[in-house]
N, C-alpha and C positions, 0 to 999 in steps of 0.2 A: 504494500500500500504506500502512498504516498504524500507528502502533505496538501491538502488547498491549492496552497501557493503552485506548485509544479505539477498541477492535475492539465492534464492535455487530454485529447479527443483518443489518444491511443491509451494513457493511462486510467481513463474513465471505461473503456471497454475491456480492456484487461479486468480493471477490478468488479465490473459485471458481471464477466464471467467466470471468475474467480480461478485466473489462469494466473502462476506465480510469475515472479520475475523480479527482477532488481532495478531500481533506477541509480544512475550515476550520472551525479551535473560533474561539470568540468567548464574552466573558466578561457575563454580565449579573449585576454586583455590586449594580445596583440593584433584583434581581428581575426578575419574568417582563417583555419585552418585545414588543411584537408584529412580527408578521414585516414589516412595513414601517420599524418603528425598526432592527432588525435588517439593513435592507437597506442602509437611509440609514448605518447605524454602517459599513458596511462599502464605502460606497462603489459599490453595487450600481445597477443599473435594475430597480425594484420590480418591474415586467411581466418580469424572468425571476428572479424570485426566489416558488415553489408552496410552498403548503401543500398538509397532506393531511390529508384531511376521509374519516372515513369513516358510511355511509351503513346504515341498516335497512331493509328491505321489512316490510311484514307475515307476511309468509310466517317471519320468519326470518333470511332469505339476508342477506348484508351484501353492499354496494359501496362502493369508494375510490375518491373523484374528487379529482382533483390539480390546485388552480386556482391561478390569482397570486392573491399577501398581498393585494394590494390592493381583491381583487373577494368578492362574494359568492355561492356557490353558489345556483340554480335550482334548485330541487327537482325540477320542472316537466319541465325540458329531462333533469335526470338520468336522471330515471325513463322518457322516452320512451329515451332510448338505451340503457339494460338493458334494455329491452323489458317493464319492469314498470309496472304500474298507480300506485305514490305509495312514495314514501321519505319518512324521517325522518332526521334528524341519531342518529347513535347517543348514550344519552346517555353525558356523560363518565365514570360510574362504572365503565358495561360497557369502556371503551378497552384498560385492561390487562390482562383479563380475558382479551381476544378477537384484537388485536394483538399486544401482548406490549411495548407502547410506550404511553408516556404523553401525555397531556394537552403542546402544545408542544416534543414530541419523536417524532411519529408521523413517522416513513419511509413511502415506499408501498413501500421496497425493504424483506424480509426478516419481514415479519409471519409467527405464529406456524402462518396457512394461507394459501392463494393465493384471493387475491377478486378478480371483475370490478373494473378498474381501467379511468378514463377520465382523461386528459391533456386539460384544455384547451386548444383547437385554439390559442389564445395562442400557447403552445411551439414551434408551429414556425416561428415568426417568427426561434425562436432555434436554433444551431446548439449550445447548452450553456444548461443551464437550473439553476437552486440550490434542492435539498428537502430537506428535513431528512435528517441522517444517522442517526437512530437515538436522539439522546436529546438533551436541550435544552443548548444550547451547541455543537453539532457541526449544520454541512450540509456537502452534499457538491454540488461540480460537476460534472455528468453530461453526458452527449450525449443530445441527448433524443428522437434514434432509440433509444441505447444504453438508455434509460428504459421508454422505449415496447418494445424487445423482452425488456428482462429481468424486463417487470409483464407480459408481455400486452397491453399497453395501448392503446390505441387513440385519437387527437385526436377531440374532440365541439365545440359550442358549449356548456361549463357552464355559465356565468356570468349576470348577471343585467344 
């Protein structure tokens, strides 16, 4: 659980459905960091420490793929496992618009609708995996079964 103050739309669903996890703030005084300075500041192994990327079809449709900081998403590999023909990175104007989360503080828990979500197959190397909680400066340590059934989510190969 967490306090008031650092309740976000992803740790408000966690604590609904009474799925464990850990929250950790961390301070970036010297501005945005990336999720691998983030990982090394804390002491982490980068390979379970996800971003989340989320993704446009043409059609529309959005998808969330959830890979390690350290890798780069396949556009390629994504769009065969939605079963769709090509994706784009969505651009970052549309992110708080459509998540409801920012630019370095996207969750794939708790966004403002539910989207295909894929976990890079990475994750299950790990039995607790670190993605953002909700807004910059907060992630959370999940199980990343617990991940995987509270997005829908499913392990792919995303990465490049």
């Amino acid at each position: 659980m967490s306090s008031n103050k650092s309740r976000t739309n992803a740790l408000r669903m966690l604590d609904k459905k009474s799925i464990a996890y850990e929250s950790i703030e961390y301070n970036l005084e010297d501005g945005f960091t990336s999720g691998s300075d983030i990982a090394r500041m804390q002491g982490l192994d980068p390979d379970s420490v996800f971003k989340t990327l989320v993704t446009e079809a043409n059609t529309g449709e959005h998808f969330v793929c959830v890979i390690p900081v350290d890798c780069a998403l396949d556009l390629k590999k994504a769009a065969k496992y939605f079963g769709i023909k090509r994706l784009e990175m969505l651009p970052m104007k549309k992110l708080l618009p459509i998540t409801g989360y920012v630019h370095g503080g996207c969750s794939p828990i708790g966004m403002k609708k539910d989207f295909r979500t894929a976990i890079d197959e990475v994750a299950g190397l790990f039995d607790e995996i670190y993605v953002s909680g909700g807004r910059i400066g907060l992630q959370l340590k999940i199980g990343t079964h617990d991940l995987c059934s509270v997005t829908g989510a499913g392990l792919a190969d995303l990465t490049l």
